[in-house]
N, C-alpha and C positions, 0 to 999 in steps of 0.2 A: 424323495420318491415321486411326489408328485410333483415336482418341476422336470423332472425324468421323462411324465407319460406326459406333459404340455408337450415339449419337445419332438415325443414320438407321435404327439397328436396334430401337430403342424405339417411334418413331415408325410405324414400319409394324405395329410389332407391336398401338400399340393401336388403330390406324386398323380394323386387321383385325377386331380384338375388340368394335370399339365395329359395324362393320356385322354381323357375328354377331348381339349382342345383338339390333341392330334389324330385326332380320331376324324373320319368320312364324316360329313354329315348326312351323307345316304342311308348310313347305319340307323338314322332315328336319333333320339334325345339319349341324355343319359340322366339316370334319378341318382341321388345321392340321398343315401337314407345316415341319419345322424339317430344314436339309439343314447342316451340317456336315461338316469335313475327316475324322470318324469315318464319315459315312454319313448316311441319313434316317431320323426318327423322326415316327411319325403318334399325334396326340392327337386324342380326340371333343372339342371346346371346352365340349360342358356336362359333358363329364367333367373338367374344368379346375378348379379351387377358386381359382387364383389362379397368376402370373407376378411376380416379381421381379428385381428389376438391383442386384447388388452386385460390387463387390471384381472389376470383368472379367468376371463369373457373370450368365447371363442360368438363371434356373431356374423350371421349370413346377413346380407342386404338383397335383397327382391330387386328388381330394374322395375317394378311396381310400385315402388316406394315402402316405407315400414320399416321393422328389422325383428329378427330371432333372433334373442341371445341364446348360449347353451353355459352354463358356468362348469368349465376344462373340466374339472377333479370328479362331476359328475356324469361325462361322459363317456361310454364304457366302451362303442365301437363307433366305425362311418363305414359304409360299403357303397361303391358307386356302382349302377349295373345298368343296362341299356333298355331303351324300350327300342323295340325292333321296326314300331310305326313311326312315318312320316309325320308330325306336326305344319301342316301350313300357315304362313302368317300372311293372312292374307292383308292386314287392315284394318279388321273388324275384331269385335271386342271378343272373341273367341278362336281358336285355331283350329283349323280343317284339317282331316286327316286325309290324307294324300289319295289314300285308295278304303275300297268301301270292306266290309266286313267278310273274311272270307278269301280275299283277294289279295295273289301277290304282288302284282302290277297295277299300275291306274285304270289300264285299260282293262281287266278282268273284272265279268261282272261281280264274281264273290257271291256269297247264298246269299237268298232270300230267307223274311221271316213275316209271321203274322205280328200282328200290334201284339208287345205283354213276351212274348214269346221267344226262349234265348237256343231252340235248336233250329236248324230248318228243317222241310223232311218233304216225301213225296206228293203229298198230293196237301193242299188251301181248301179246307171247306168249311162251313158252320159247322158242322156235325164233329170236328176231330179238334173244332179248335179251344183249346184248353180252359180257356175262361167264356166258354157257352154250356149252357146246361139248361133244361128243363125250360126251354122260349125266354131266358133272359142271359143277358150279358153282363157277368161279373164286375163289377166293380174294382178297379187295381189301381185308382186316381187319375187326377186329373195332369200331373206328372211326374210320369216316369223316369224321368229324364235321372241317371247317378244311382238307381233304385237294383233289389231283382229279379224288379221286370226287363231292366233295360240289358236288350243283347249286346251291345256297345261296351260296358260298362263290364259283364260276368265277361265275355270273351277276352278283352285285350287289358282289363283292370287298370291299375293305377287312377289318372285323372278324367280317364277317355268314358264317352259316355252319348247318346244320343242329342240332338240337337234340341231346343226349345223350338216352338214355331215362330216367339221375336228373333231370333238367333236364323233362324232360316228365312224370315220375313229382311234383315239384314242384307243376308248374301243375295237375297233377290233384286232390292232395291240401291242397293248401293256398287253391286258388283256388274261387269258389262260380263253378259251373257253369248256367247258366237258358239256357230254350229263348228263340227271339229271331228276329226278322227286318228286314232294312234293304232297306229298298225292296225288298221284297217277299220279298228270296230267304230264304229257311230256312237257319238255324243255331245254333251256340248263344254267348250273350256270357259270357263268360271274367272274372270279377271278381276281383282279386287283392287280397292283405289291406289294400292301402294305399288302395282304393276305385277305382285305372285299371279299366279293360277292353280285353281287343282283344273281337273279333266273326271268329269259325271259319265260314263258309260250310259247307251241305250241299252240295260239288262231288262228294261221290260218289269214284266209283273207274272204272278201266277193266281187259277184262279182253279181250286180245282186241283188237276193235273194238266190242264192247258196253261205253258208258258205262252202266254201274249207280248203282240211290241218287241221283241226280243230284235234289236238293230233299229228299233224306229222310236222306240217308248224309255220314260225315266221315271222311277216312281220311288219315292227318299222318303221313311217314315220321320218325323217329329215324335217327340217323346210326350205331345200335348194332346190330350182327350179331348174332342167336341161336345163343351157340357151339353150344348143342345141336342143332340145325337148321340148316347153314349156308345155306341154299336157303331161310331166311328170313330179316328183322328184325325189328328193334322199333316198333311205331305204335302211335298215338293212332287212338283211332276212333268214335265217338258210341254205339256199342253199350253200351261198357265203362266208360269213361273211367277209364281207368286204363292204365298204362304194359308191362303185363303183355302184353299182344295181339301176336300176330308173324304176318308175310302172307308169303306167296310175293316175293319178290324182284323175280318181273318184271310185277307188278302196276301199273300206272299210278295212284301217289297224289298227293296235294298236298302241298306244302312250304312248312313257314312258318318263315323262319328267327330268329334269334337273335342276340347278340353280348354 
């Protein structure tokens, strides 16, 4: 019986990998969740280097180095199922997602959000934003980054998640920066040492109910608190480019996340 379910567990496993392969890579990544009598474990498939079957041992190998074994007779299902976002590799020790939150295309700005904050909505002020109350600003950490606070992270789940400000300080300093437009809208395209790019839309900022910048401005939250400032964070923003810049908290920016 259970050289039985080895066999059927081989079988699905490369059925699974072999329509991965065949698969667009426009469609996004694909997760392969492995469920075991220990619990579930979720692997990106192009983060995979290879799978093996020995000795009862069914084990993933990372292209990161390491390995997960799973021992066959305890594992009770696998399902592979897609994530629908871009991962970019740009280079850098983290992968940029294609387009910002919100957003079908690269070029769509996608919503805005305050810092902490996982809906957008109409109008950016002190007064409505969630973690202000009574002349002070709530405390939610100094990183958000994986948390749920972070709108990255509750909106698209799995490994996606806002950026760190070293992770954004990264793509400043190592990536060549040129001004750029896709169909039509203004931004700038983000080249990274290995020759990828994503494409940052000018979505501007909101402050208020006045959208600002909107075609001229970039404003990209960090998941990182300004200890010094708590009533601000860390952002990217087409002024600077550089990781240095901190905004008012309940500012309405864009979010492009990471994993």
């Amino acid at each position: 019986m259970v050289a039985k379910r080895i066999i059927v567990l081989r079988l699905i496993l490369v059925l699974l990998l072999l329509c991965c392969v065949g698969a667009s890579a426009q469609q996004g990544s694909f997760t392969l969740t492995v469920q075991s009598d220990e619990g579930s474990r979720l692997f990106y498939t192009d983060e995979i280097e290879y799978i093996d079957f020995a000795e009862g041992t069914m084990t993933i190998h990372p292209k990161t180095g390491g390995q997960q074994p799973f021992m066959k007779a305890d594992v009770q299902w696998v399902s592979l199922d897609t994530d629908e976002h871009e991962a970019v590799d740009l280079g850098l020790s983290v992968k940029w997602a294609a387009c910002n939150v919100g957003a079908d295309a690269p070029q769509d700005y996608g919503w805005l959000f305050a810092w902490g904050e996982v809906e957008p909505k109409a109008s950016y002020t002190e007064d409505n934003y969630t973690y202000y109350s009574q002349y002070e600003y709530e405390y939610i950490g100094t990183n958000i980054c994986g948390t749920n606070y972070d709108v990255a992270h509750k909106t698209w789940g799995l490994k996606w998640r806002l950026p760190t400000r070293s992770e954004v300080s990264e793509l400043t300093t190592r990536c060549t920066w040129t001004a750029d437009e896709v169909e039509g809208v203004a931004g700038y395209r983000v080249t990274g040492p290995n020759g990828r790019s994503i494409f940052l839309p000018s979505a501007g900022y909101q402050d208020g109910t006045d959208h600002k910048e909107a075609g001229t401005g970039g404003y990209y939250w960090t998941g990182t608190l300004n200890r010094d400032m708590p009533s601000s964070a860390f952002n990217i923003n087409f002024r600077g480019y550089d990781a240095d810049w901190t905004a008012s908290r309940v500012y309405g920016f864009s979010v492009r996340p990471v994993r």
